[in-house]
Structures are given as C-alpha cells and as structure tokens.
N, C-alpha and C positions, 0 to 999 in steps of 0.2 A: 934295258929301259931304266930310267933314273926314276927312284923312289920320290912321290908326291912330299910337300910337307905338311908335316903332324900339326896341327894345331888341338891342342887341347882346350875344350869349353866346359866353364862351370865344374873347375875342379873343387873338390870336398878337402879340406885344408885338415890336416894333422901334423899337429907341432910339439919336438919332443927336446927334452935338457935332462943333463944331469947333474941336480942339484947342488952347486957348489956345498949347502950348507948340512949335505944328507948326516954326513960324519958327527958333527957335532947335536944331532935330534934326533938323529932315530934309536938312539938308544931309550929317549924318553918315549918318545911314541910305540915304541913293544912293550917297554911295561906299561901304559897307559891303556894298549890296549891287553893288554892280558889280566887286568884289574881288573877291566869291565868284564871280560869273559868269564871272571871267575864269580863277579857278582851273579852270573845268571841270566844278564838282560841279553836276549837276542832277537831277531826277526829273521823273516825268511823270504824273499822276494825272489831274486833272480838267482839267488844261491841255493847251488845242491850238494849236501853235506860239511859245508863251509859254517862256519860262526861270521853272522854278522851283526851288528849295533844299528840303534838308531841313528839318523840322522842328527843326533846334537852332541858328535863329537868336539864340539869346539865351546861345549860346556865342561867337559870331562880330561880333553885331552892336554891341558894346563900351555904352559907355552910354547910346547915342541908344537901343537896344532896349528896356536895360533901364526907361527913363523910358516907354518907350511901354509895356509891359508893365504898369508901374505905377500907371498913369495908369487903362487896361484894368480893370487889378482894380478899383481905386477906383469908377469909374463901377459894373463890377459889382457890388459891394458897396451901392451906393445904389439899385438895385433888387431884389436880391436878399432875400426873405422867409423866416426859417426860421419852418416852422411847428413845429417840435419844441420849439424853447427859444432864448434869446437867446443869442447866442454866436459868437466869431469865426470868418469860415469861411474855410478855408483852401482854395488855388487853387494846384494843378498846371498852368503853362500850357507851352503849345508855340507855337511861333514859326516863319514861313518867307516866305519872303521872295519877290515874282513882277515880273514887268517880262516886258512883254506890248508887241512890236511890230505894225503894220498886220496885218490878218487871225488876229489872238490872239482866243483865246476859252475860255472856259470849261465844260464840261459841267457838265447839273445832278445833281446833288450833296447829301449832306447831310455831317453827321462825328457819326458813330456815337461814345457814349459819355463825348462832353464834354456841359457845361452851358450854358454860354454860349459861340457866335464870334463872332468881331470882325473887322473890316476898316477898315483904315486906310491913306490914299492917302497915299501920297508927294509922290507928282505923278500930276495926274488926267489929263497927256496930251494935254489940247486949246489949251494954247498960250494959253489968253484966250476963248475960240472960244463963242460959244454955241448954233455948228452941231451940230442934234438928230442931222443925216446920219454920224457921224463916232462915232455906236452906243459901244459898251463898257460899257452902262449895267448896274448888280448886278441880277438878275434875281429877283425872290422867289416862290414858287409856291405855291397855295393849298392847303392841306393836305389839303385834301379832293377834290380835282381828282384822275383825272379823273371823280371816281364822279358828283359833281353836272353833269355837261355829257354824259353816255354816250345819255343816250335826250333829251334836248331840250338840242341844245347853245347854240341863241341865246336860252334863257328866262335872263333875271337878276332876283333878286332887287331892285327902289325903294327904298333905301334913304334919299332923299328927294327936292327938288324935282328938283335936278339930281347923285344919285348913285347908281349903282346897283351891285352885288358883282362881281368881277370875280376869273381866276383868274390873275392875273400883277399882280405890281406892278412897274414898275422905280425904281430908283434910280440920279440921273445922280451920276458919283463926282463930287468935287469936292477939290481939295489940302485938307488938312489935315484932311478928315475922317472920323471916327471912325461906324462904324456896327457897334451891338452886335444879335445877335440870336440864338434860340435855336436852337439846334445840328441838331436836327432837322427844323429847318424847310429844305424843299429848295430850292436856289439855284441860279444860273447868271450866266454873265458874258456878252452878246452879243458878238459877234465890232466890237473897236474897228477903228477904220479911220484914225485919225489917222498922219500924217507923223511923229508923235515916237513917245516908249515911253513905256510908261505902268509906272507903279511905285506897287505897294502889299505891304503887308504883312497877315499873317492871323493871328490868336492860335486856339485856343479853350483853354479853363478847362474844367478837372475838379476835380470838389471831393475833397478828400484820403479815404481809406477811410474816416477813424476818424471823419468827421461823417455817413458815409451811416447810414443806418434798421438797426437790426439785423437780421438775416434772419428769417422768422418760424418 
C-alpha cells in the first residue's frame, strides 16, 4: 500500500547561520564578557550554576555587541513578514551575556513578549571534541507537549520512511553560531559537562509599539 502524503501544518520556524563575521568579534565579546563577570554583576533566572548578566549588554558589550545585534536584526528582517503593509520594522532588542562552567544548565523557558530570540555561541566549549557525552546541547520543545503524549505517550506520528514527530529537538551549539527562533517557543539548555566554559550570548527583539496592530 502506497504511503499517504505528509503535509505538514503550522510549522514552528528555527533558523540557523554561521556567522561570517564570528572570527573577527568574538574575541571582543569574551573579554567583554569576562569583565563583567569579574566586576560581580550577575543574575539568576533560568540559569543553573552558569554566570549570567543583565539584560543591557549592549551597553557594556562595546562594538563586538553592537555587530552582533546588527547582524541579529538583519537575519530577522529576512524572515520577517508584515502582513499589514510594506514597511520598515523596527526592533527593541536586549542583550546578556552567560558563560556556563561543568554541570551548567539551563531551565526551560520561554521570554514572554518579544518576537523573535536569538542565541549566539561565543565558544561552544568542547575544545574540537565531537564527544555527544559532554551534553549542553539547546533544547527545543514541542509546543504542543505535553497534551499530545498524556494518554498514549509512545504513539508518534510516520512522518516518512525513516522519520517520525517527536517532542524535543536538540541542537549541538557550535562557535560561531547563530540560531534565531520564536520567542515563545519553550527551550532548555542540558546540563554541559565539558572541562572548559562555554560562552554564548542571547538577544530577543520586540517590535517597537507604533508597528503593532491597533487595538480593536
């Protein structure tokens, strides 16, 4: 019997680069952020035993931020669809900065009220290493989880000869790269286990009031 076709509906978009211009900035942005870590400022939100900063690296973080920032919008902008009218859209972003030693991890998470986050590695922390045991991989989680797994949690959707739906993805970081996705989608960072630290940076983008929809 011939297999039905797949159509897939209301896919969740994750879009990922590696940043042509990583080489020439990220040596500013590790010690930008290892300045601030060493000043003492940290916060503690979704991170567990990781160093993280506020949200106004892009006060701090001199010009290696501001290129990443820019870089950020840009990509954003080339997937970005207004269905309203053609017109440039403007992005509020926020910036902070994390460096995450052995047994760092992150809870899952989403950020309420922007439009697109982003994650960008500094240094992914494994040294060369394409040891899978040494975890820290971005964690994505299916939006719909856990409604679809509560009464038959080993049924998955065939999505073809050899694929079927599943409710985690991971993503292994890698230096230089950029990975854009939408904000509400819920994430996680598995706990890395590498000998070094791992260094990345976070945006998200809000689009400015005077382009959102008017109230009704």
């Amino acid at each position: 019997m011939n297999s039905p076709e797949v159509r897939r509906l209301f896919p969740t978009p994750v879009f990922v680069e590696v940043w042509p211009e990583a080489a020439r900035w990220n040596n500013s942005l590790r010690e930008a952020m290892l300045a601030k870590r060493a000043s003492g400022q940290t916060v503690a939100k979704s991170n567990f035993l990781g160093w993280q900063s506020d949200i106004d690296m892009l006060r701090w973080g001199g010009d290696a931020a501001t290129a990443l920032r820019d870089r950020a919008i840009a990509l954003c902008n080339s997937v970005t669809h207004d269905e309203m009218e053609p017109r440039p859209l403007r992005w509020h972003g926020e910036m902070w900065g994390n460096i995450s030693g052995k047994g760092a991890s992150n809870q899952t998470h989403a950020h309420p009220g922007a439009f697109w986050s982003i994650v960008y590695y500094v240094d992914d922390g494994y040294g060369g290493s394409d040891d899978r045991a040494l975890g820290g991989e971005l964690t994505f989680i299916d939006p719909r989880f856990p409604t679809v797994r509560m009464r038959t949690p080993p049924l998955r959707a065939r999505l073809g000869p050899d694929e079927t739906d599943h409710h985690e993805v991971w993503v292994r970081p890698r230096t230089g790269l950029i990975v854009i996705f939408p904000s509400w989608l819920q994430h996680a960072v598995r706990p890395y286990l590498g000998a070094g630290e791992r260094m990345s940076i976070a945006i998200n983008l809000t689009i400015f009031a005077d382009l959102a929809p008017a109230p009704l």
